[in-house]
C-alpha positions as CSV (number, residue, x, y, z in Angstrom):
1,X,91.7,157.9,167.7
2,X,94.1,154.7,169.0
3,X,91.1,152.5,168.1
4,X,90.1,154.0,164.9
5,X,93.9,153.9,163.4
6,X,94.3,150.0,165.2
7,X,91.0,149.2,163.3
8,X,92.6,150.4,160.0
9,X,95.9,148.5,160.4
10,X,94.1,145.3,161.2
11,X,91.6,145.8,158.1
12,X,95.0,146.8,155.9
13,X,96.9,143.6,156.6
14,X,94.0,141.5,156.4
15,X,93.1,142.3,153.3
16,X,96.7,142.3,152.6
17,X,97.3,138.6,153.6
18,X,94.1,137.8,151.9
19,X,95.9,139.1,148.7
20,X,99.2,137.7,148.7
21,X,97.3,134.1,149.6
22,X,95.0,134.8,146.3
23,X,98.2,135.3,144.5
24,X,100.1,133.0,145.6
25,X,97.0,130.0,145.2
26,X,97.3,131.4,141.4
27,X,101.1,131.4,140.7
28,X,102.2,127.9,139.3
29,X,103.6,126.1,142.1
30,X,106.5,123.6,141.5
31,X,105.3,119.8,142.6
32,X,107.2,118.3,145.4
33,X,108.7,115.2,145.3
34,X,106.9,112.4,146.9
35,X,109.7,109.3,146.6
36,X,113.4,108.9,145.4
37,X,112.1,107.8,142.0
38,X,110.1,111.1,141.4
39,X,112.8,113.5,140.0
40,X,112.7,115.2,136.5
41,X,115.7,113.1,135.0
42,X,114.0,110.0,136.1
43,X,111.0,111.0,134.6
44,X,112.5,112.3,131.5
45,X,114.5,108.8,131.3
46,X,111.2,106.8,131.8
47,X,109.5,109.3,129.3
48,X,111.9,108.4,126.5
49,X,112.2,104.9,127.0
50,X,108.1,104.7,126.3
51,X,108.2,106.8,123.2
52,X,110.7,104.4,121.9
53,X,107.7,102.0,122.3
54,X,105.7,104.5,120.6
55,X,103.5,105.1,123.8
56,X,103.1,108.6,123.1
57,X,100.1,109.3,125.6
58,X,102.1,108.1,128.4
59,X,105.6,109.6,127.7
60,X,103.7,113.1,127.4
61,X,102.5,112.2,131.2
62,X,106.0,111.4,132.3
63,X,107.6,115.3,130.5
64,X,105.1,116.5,132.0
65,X,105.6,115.4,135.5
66,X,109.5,116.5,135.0
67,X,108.4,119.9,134.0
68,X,106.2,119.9,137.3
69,X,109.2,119.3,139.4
70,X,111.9,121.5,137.7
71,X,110.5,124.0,135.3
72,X,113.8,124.6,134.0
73,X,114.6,120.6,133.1
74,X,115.5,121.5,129.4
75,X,115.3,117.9,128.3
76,X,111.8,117.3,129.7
77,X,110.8,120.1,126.6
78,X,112.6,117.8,124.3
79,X,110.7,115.3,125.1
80,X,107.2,117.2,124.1
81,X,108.5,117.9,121.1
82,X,109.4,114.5,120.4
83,X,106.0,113.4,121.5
84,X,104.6,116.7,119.5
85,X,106.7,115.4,116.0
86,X,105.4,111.6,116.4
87,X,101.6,112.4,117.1
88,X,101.5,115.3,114.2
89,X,101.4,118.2,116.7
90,X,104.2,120.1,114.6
91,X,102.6,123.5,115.5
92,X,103.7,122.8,119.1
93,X,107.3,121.6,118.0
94,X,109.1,124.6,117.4
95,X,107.6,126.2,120.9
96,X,108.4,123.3,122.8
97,X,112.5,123.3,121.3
98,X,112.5,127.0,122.0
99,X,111.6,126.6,125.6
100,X,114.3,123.3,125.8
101,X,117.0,125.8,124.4
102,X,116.2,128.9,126.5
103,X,117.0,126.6,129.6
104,X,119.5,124.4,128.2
105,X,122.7,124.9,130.6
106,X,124.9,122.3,130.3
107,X,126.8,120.7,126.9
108,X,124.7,117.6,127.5
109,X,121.5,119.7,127.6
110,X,122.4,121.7,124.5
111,X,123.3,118.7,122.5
112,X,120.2,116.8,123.3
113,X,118.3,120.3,121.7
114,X,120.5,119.8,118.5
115,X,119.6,115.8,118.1
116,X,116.1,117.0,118.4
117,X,116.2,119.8,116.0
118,X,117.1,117.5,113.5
119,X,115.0,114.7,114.3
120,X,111.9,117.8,114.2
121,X,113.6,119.1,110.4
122,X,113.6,115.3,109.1
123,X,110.6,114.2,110.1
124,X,108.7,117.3,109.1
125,X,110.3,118.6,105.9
126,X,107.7,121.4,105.3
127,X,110.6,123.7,104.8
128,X,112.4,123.2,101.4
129,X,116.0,123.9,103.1
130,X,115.3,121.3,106.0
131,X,117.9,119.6,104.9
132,X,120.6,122.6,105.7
133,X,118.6,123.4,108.9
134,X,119.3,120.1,110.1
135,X,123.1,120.2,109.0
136,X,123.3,123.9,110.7
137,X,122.7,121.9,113.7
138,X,124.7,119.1,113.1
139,X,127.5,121.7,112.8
140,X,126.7,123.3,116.4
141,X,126.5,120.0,117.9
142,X,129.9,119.0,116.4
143,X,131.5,121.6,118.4
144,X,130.3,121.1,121.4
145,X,131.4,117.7,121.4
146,X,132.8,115.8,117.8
147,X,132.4,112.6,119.7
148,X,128.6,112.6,120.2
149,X,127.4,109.6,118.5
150,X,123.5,110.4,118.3
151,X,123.6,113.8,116.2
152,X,125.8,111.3,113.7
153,X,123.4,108.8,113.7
154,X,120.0,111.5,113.5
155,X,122.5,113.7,110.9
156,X,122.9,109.8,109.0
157,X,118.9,109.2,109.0
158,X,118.4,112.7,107.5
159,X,120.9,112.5,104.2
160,X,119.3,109.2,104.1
161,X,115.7,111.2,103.7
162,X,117.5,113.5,101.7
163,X,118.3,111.2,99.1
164,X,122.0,111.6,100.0
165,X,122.9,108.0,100.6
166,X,126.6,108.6,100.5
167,X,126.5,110.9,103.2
168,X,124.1,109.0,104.8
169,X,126.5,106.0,105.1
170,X,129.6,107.9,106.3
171,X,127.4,109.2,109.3
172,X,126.3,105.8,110.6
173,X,129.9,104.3,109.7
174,X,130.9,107.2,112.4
175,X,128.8,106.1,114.5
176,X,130.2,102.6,114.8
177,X,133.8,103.2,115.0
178,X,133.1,105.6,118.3
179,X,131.3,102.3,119.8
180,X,128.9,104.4,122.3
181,X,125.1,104.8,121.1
182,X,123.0,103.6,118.2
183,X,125.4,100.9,117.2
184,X,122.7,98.3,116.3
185,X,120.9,100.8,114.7
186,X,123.7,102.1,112.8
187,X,124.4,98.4,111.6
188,X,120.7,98.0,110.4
189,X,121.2,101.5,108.3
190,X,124.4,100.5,106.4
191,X,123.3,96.8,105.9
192,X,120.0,99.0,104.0
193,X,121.7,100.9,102.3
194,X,124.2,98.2,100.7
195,X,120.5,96.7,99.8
196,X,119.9,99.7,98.4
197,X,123.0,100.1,96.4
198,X,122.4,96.8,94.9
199,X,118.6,97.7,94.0
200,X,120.6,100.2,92.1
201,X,117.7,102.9,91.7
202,X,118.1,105.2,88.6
203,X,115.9,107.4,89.3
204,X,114.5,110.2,92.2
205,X,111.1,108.7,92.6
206,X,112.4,105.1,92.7
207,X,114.9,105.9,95.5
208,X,112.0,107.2,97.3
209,X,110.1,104.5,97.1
210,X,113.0,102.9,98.0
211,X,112.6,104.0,101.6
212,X,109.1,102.3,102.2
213,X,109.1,99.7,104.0
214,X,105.3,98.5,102.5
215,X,104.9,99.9,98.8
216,X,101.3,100.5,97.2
217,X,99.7,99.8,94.1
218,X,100.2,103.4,93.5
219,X,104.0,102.9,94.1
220,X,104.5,100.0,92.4
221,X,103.6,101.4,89.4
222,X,105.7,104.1,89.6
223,X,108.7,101.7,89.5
224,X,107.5,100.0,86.7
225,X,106.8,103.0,84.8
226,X,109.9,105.1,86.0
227,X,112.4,102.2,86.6
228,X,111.9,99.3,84.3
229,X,110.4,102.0,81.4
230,X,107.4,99.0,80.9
231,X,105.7,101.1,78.6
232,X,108.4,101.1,76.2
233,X,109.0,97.3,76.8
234,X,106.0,96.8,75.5
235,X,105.3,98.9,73.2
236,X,102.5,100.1,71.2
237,X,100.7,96.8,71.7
238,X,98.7,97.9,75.1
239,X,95.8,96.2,76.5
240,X,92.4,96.9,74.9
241,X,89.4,98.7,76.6
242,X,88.4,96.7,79.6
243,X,84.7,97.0,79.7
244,X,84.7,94.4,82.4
245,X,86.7,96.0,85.0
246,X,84.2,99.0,85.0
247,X,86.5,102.0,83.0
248,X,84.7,104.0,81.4
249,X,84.9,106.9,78.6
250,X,84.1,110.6,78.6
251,X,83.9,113.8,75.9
252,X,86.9,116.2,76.5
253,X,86.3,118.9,78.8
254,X,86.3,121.3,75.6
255,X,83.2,119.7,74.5
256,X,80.9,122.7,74.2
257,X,84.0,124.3,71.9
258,X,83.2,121.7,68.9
259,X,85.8,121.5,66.0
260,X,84.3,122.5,63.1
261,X,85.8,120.7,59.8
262,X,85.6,121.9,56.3
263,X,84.9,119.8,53.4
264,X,85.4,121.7,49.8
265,X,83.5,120.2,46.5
266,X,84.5,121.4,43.2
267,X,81.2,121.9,40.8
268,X,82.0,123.6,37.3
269,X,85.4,124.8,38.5
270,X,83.9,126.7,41.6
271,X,84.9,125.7,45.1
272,X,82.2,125.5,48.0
273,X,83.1,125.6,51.6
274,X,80.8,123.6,53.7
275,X,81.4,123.4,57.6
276,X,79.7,120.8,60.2
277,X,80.8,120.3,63.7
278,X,83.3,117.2,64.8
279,X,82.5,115.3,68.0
280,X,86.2,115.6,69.5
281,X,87.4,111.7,70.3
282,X,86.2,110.0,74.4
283,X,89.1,110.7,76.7
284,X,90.0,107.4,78.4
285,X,89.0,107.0,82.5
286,X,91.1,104.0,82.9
287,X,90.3,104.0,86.7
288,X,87.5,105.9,89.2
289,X,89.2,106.1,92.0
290,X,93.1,107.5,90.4
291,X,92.0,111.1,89.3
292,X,93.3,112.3,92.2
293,X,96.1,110.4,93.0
294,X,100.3,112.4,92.6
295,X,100.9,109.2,90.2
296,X,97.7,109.2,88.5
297,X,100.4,109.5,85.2
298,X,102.0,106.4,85.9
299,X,98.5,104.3,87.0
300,X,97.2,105.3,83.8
301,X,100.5,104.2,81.8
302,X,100.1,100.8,83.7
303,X,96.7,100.2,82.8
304,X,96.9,101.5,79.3
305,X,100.1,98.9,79.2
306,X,97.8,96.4,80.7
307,X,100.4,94.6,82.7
308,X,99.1,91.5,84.8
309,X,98.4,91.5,88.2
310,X,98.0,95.3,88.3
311,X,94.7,95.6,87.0
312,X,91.1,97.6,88.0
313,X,88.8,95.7,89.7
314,X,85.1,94.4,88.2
315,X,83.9,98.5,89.7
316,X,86.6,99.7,87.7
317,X,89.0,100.7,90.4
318,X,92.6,100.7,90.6
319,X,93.1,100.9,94.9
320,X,96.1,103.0,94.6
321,X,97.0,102.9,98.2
322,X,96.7,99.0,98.6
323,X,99.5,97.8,100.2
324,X,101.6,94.9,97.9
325,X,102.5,91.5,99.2
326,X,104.9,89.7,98.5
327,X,102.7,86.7,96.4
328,X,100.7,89.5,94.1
329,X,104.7,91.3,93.0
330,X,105.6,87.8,92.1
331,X,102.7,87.5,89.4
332,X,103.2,90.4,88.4
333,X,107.1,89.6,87.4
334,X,105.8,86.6,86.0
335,X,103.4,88.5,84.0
336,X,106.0,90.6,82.9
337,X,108.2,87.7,82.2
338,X,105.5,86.1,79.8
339,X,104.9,89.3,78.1
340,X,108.3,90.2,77.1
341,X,109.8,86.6,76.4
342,X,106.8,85.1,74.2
343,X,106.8,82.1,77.0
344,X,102.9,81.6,77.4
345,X,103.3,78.5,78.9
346,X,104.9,80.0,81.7
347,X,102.0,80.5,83.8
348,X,101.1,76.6,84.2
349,X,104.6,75.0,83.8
350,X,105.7,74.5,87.5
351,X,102.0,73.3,88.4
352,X,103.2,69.9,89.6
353,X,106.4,71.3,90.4
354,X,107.8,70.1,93.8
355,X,107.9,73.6,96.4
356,X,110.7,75.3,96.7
357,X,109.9,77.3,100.3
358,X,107.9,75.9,103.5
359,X,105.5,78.4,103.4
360,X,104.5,78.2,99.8
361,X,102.3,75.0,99.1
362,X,101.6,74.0,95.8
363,X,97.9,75.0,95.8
364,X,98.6,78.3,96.6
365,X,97.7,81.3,93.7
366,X,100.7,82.3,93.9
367,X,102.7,79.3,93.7
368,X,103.6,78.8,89.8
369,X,104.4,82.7,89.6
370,X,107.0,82.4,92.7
371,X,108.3,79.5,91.3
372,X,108.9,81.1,87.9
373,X,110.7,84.5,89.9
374,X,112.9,82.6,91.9
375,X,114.2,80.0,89.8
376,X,115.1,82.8,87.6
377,X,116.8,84.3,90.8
378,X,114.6,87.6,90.1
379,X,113.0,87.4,93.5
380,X,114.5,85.6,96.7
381,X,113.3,84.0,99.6
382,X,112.6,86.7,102.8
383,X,114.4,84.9,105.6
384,X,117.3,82.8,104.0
385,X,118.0,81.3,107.2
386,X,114.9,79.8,107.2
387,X,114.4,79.4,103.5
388,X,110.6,81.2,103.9
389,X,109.2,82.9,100.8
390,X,106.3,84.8,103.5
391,X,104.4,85.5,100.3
392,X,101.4,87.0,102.1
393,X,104.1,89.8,104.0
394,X,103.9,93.5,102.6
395,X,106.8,94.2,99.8
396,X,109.2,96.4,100.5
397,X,110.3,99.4,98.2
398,X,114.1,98.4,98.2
399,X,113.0,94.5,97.6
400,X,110.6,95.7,95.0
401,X,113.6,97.7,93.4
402,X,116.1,94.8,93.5
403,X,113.8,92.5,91.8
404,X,113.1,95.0,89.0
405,X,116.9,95.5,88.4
406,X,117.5,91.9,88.5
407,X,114.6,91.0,85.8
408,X,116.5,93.9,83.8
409,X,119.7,91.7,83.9
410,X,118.0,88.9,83.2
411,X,116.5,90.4,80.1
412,X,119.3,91.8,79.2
413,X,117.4,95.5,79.4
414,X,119.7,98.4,79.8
């Protein structure tokens, strides 16, 4: 009976320890450090520092890493979200913050969740009141400490996205006069916004395009419709039908629902009623590839205006999301220019002109039009220090917008 119940207490604990080795082989094991450099802050530190250089694949390694060493390192989750916002992930986002702010301990820790929160609500803005989410945590982060210079600058980039440029400005002025973080970068914002306050946009789509940093074809003719009113400028004289550029015509969509009109003849002082069907009139197509482009409106006003260096091309498209350089914005001004003014000779009077810029040689396409912009002080040279034009550089929505408001004054158009 001894051996029997021995036998039974041997099998019970072996199974037992074969058990608790299973379970303990499938429990998520913390990673053990393997040098001085190998804690979570260090790779948290390291992790940040390479999505600033928008490596994103790599800082995700380095979170990670943190996370495998300290499951509890709240800022390693804020650094998955970061990476989560910048790569599109933004299903991931909210998860990741939650986890951050479940082990957030410390003021520092909790802080670092608010900057991110609003960074997440900025950047995303699928929520109509983003804007009040991220103040809500611009608010918390206040009182934990009202000295914390990156919620003012993150708070500062969201009025900024929000439209609020006011706001915007007092945020990053706070941030320099408490001379810790983002200083640079707080310099940079105010010195864009006093660019943008002398672009002087009137209205909400050109402040939005104010923000880009390369405008489109698309965008561009937004401004002109929305901003300098070019439709009105000029007029009811728009360009004809160009067959050339490949536009085309079709019959109204209400086709198969013909008009019918009547035509009455008087014989012997009785009236007969005759009906026969009307063809309804072609609707324009003033560009294939704009149908389903948000400012198809103001394409179409542009074409139908005809304005110069913002037509189709010979297969009739318009390429709304070209990106605009520098050069192409310049003929276009000077299109403008000739239009309005009467001056046809414009477009050939500083041919043998001497150049004004380095980088702009007189054989260049553009060189006559830059010339006519800049000696009218409507456009301005991109590095003044250097005196270069860089007319093949992308135009940017706040340059785009100064110009416009400066051919206004220069035209005398309110």
């Amino acid at each position: 009976m001894m051996k029997v119940a021995s036998i039974r207490t041997l099998r019970f604990l072996l199974i037992f320890g074969v058990s608790s080795l299973f379970l303990i082989s499938c429990a998520q094991k913390e990673r053990v450090a393997v040098s001085q450099l190998d804690t979570p802050g260090h790779h948290t530190y390291t992790g940040l520092k390479l999505l600033e250089l928008g490596k994103h694949s790599d800082a995700g390694r380095e979170f990670k890493m943190a996370t495998q060493l300290d499951a509890q390192y709240s800022k390693a989750y804020v650094g998955m979200a970061l990476v989560n916002i910048y790569t599109g992930k933004l299903d991931t986002v909210s998860g990741n913050l939650d986890e951050a702010a479940k082990t957030a301990q410390t003021s520092d820790e909790k802080l670092f969740v608010n900057v991110a929160r609003i960074r997440y609500y900025t950047l995303d803005k699928s929520d109509p009141q983003w804007l009040d989410l991220a103040k809500k945590q611009f608010d918390e982060a206040v009182l934990l400490d009202s000295k914390h210079a990156p919620v003012y600058y993150y708070m500062g980039l969201a009025y900024k996205e929000g439209l609020d440029f006011t706001r915007a400005a007092k945020m990053f002025d706070t941030v320099i006069r408490l001379k810790t973080d983002h200083i640079d970068d707080a310099n940079n914002e105010i010195k864009f916004l006093l660019k943008l306050q002398k672009a002087n946009p009137t209205t909400e789509r050109g402040k939005r395009i104010a923000l880009t940093e390369k405008i489109t074809r698309a965008e561009t003719a937004a401004l002109l419709m929305q901003e300098l009113k070019i439709k009105n400028l000029y007029g009811t004289d728009t360009a004809p039908a160009q067959d050339q550029s490949g536009s085309a015509t079709v019959k109204d969509s209400s086709e198969d629902k013909k008009e019918e009109a009547v035509s009455e003849t008087k014989i012997t002082g009785q009236v007969f009623t005759e009906t026969f069907p009307v063809e309804p009139p072609p609707v324009k197509i003033w560009a294939k590839d704009i149908m389903e482009h948000p400012l198809f409106k103001d394409i179409e006003s542009v074409l139908e205006a005809g304005v110069s260096g913002l037509e189709n091309d010979p297969k009739g498209n318009f390429k709304p999301g070209e990106i605009i350089s520098r050069g192409e914005f310049a003929i276009i001004l000077e299109g403008i220019l000739i239009r309005i003014t009467g001056e046809k000779d414009l477009a050939g009077r500083y041919v043998n002109s001497k150049s004004l810029f380095p980088d702009v040689p007189s054989d260049m396409p553009y060189f006559n039009a830059i010339t006519s912009v800049t000696s009218r002080g409507i456009m301005e040279a991109k590095n003044l220090k250097t005196n270069e034009f860089a007319p093949l550089k992308p135009l940017s929505g706040v340059e785009a917008l100064w110009s416009i408001n400066r051919l206004k004054e220069v035209l005398k158009i309110k």
